[in-house]
N, C-alpha and C positions, 0 to 999 in steps of 0.2 A: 652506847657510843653512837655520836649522828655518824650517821653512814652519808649524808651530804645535807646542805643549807644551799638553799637557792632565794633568789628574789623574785616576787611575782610582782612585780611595779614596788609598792611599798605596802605593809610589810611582806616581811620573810615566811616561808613555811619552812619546816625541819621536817628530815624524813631518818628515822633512827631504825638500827636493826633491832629484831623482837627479837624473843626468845618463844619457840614455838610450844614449849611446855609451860613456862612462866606467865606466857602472856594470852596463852589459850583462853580463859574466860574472857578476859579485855576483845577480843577479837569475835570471838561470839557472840558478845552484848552488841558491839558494832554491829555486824551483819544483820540481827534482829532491827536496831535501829533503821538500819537503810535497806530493809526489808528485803536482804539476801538472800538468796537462798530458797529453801522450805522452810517445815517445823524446828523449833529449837532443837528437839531430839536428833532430827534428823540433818542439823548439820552439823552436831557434835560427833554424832555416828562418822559423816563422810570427814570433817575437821582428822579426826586420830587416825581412822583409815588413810587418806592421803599425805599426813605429815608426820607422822608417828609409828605408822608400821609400814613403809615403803623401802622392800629391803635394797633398795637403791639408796638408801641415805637419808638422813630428815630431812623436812623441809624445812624450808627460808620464811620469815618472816618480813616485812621493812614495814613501818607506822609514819604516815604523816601526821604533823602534828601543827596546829591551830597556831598563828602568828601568837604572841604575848603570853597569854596564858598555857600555852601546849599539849592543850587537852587531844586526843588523837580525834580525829576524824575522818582518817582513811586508812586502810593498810592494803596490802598486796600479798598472794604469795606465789613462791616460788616451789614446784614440785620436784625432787630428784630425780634424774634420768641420766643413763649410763647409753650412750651411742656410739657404734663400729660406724666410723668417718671412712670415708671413700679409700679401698686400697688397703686399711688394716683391721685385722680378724680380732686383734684387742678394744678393750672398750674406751673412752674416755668420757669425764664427768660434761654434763650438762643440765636443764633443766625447764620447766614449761610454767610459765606464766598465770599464773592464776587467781584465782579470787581477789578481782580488781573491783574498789572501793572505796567510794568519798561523799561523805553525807552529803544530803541535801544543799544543807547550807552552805554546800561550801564546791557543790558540785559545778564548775565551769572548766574548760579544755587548759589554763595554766596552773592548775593546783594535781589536775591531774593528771598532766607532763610533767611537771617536778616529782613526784612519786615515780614513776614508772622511766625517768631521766636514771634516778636515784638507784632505781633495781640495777639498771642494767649494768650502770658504773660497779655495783659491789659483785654481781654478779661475772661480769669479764673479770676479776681476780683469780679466782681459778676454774671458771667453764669457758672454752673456746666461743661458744654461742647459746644462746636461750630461745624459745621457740614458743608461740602461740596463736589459736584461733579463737581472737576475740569477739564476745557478742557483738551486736551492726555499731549500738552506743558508742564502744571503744574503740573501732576499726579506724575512726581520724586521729585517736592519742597514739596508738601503735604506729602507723602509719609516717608520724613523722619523728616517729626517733630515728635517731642518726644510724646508719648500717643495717637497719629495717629492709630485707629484701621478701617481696610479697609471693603465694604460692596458693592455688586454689588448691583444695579438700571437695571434690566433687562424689555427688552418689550415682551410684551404676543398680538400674534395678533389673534381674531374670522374671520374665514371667512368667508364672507355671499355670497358674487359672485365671483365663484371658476377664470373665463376666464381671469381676468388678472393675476391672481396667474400660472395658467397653459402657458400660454403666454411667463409669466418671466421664465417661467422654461424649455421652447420646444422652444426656438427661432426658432427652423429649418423648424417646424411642420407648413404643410399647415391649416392658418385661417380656412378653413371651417372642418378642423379633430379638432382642439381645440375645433370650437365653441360646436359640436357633443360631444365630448368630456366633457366639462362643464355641457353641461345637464344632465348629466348621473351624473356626479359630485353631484351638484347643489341638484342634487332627491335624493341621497342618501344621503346629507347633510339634507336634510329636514326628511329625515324621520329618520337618529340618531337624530336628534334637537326635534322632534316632539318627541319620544319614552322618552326622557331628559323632556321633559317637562310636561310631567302628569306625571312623578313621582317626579316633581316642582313647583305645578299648585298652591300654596297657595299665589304667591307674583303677584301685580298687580305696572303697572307704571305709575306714577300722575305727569307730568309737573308743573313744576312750577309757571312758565307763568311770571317772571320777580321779583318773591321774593327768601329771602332768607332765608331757615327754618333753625331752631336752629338745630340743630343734635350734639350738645355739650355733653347732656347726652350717645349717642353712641361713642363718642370717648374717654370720661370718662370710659364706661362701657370696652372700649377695653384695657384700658390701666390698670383698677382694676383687672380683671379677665383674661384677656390675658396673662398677665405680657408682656407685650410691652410697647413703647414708642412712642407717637403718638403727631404731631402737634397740635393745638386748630384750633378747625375747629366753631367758633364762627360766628353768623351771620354776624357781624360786619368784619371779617377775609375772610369771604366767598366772602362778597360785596366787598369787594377790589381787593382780587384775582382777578376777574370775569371781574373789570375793568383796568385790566393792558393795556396800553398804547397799540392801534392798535389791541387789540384783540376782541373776541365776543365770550364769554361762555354762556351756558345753563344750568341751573339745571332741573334734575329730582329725585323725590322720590320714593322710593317703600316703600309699604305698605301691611300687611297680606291684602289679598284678603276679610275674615268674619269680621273681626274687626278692617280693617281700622290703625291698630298699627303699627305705625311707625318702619322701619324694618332697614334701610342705604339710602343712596341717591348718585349723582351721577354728577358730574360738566363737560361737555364737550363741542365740536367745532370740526366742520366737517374741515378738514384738506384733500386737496388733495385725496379728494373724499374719506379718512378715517374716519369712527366715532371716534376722539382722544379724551380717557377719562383723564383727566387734575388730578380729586381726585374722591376719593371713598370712600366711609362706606358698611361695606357690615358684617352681622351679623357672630356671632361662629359655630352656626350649620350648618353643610355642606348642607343640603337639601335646606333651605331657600338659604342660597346663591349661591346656582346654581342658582335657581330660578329665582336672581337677573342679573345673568349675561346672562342667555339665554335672559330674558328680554330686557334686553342691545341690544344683536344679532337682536331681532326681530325689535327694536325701528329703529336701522342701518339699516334693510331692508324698513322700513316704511321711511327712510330719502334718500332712495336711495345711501348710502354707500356702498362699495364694500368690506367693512373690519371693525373690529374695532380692535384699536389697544390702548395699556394700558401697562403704565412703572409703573414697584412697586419694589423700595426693602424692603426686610424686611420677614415678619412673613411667616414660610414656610407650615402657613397653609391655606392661602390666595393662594398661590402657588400651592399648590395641588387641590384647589377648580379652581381656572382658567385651569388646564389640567384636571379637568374631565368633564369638559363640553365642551372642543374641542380644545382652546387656544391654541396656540401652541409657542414656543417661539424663539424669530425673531432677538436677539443680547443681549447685554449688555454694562454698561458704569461701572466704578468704581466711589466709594463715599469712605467718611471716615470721622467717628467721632472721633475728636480731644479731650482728656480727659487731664486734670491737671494732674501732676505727684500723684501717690502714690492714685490716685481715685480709687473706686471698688465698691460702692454701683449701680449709674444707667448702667454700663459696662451690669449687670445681665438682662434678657432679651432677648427680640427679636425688630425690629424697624418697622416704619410703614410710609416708603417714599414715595411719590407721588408727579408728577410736583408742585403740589398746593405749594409744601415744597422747591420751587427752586423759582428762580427772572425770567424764561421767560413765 
């Protein structure tokens, strides 16, 4: 069934819903063509991982397809996502944008604004909003659909061992003045982190050890009381994530220190010798979550990391709490949430992005 018919001067392109089982290969062959991706294996692997066992719902399909003859030459998809909107502790459906694609031949900015016009129109039938952070290529197609409101995804890095930070930064400087250098570094890094941390000493850190705790009620609790908007961070959503194709994540909890009360938690993988935090819970009050993040620091020195490093957009008081405990902030990417014309109620707020809320 076409999902819309647009005109790009003359002729028309068609943008038809897939079907994400039926049309699986069709969409695979694509992406190989327009050199998608990785290995074929391995985007069939992430393919059924992200549309096929996302226990948030399957994913969306939509196919553009070639003026006259309709052979496809682009598709789109849409990932399922269940999000606690500003004020309620229930979820409701939404969804994140992805694997955006239009052959060569056919790649210019109005074949691939009709596609992505196409998602959004079938996609507001029943999700409030759709949400993504497109590669730099796609940032001017997203950009100007209609209700398109834009949101940086910024990274925040702790640094636990100053010598390669110092290193990237003195290419000229003779090795054994760095290394002299870092020590001195390094000691004064310990003892702000130390004087940070007994005025943070209530939060203690519990691995996980291969489960995955409910932390539902805090991302309820942020989304009631914050007024933000926060993905469902449900066991069930967490296990999945955790197993995305070729990867290897870790959970940790934190917990008050006297009574054991569960405080935020923490999903991560050592990445090129970085501790990279994937998602986070991290509570309202500033003290506790310091607490949370030095803890982080110290975990990254006990894993022999050199860094840790944590992409967030959204709530800018999560942001404040990351630079007063040393973070420091290391680039940014753009996002932007796509709204139906004439919407205004979840617009209100603040958001609460983290890899978890992306497809890598």
């Amino acid at each position: 069934m076409a999902a819309a018919e647009h005109a790009v001067g003359r002729p028309a392109y068609c943008v038809t819903t897939g079907d994400v089982v039926a049309d699986r290969d069709r969409v695979l062959a694509l992406w190989q063509q327009c050199g998608f991706g990785g290995a074929s294996a391995d985007n069939a692997a992430r393919y059924d991982w992200l549309y096929l066992r996302n226990p948030q719902g399957l994913g969306r399909l939509y196919l553009l397809h070639a003026p006259g003859a309709g052979e496809i030459v682009g598709a789109a998809g849409v990932g399922a996502r269940r999000f606690h909107t500003t004020g309620n502790s229930e979820t409701s459906q939404s969804g994140i944008l992805v694997d955006f694609v239009v052959h060569p031949a056919h790649r210019s900015l109005f074949p691939a604004l009709v596609l992505q016009k196409a998602v959004c129109e079938q996609e507001f039938r029943s999700c409030g909003f759709v949400y993504g952070l497109p590669v730099q290529k796609a940032v001017p197609v997203v950009a100007r659909l209609e209700g398109a409101m834009r949101f940086v995804s910024s990274t925040y890095v702790g640094v636990v061992r100053t010598a390669p930070f110092l290193r990237r930064r003195m290419p000229g400087m003779p090795l054994f003045v760095v290394k002299l250098l870092a020590v001195g570094a390094d000691l004064l890094l310990r003892v702000v982190q130390a004087g940070l941390t007994l005025a943070s000493a209530k939060v203690r850190c519990v691995r996980a050890n291969g489960e995955y705790p409910d932390v539902t009620s805090l991302a309820a609790e942020i989304a009631r009381e914050g007024d933000t908007h926060i993905g469902d961070r449900s066991p069930e959503v967490l296990a999945w994530r955790a197993r995305s194709p070729g990867r290897h994540f870790e959970i940790v909890t934190f917990r008050r220190r006297r009574t054991g009360e569960l405080l935020g938690y923490a999903m991560y993988a050592l990445e090129n010798a970085d501790l990279s935090i994937v998602d986070f819970l991290v509570p309202a009050k500033n003290r506790l979550a310091r607490g949370i993040w030095l803890a982080i620091l110290r975990m990254a020195a006990e894993l022999g990391a050199k860094a840790v490093r944590v992409e967030f957009g959204g709530c800018p008081r999560v942001i404040a709490q990351l630079r007063s405990t040393g973070y420091m902030h290391a680039g940014f990417r753009p996002g932007f949430v796509i709204f139906p014309a004439n919407s205004s109620g979840v617009r209100r707020g603040s958001w609460w992005f983290t890899r978890l809320d992306e497809d890598v």
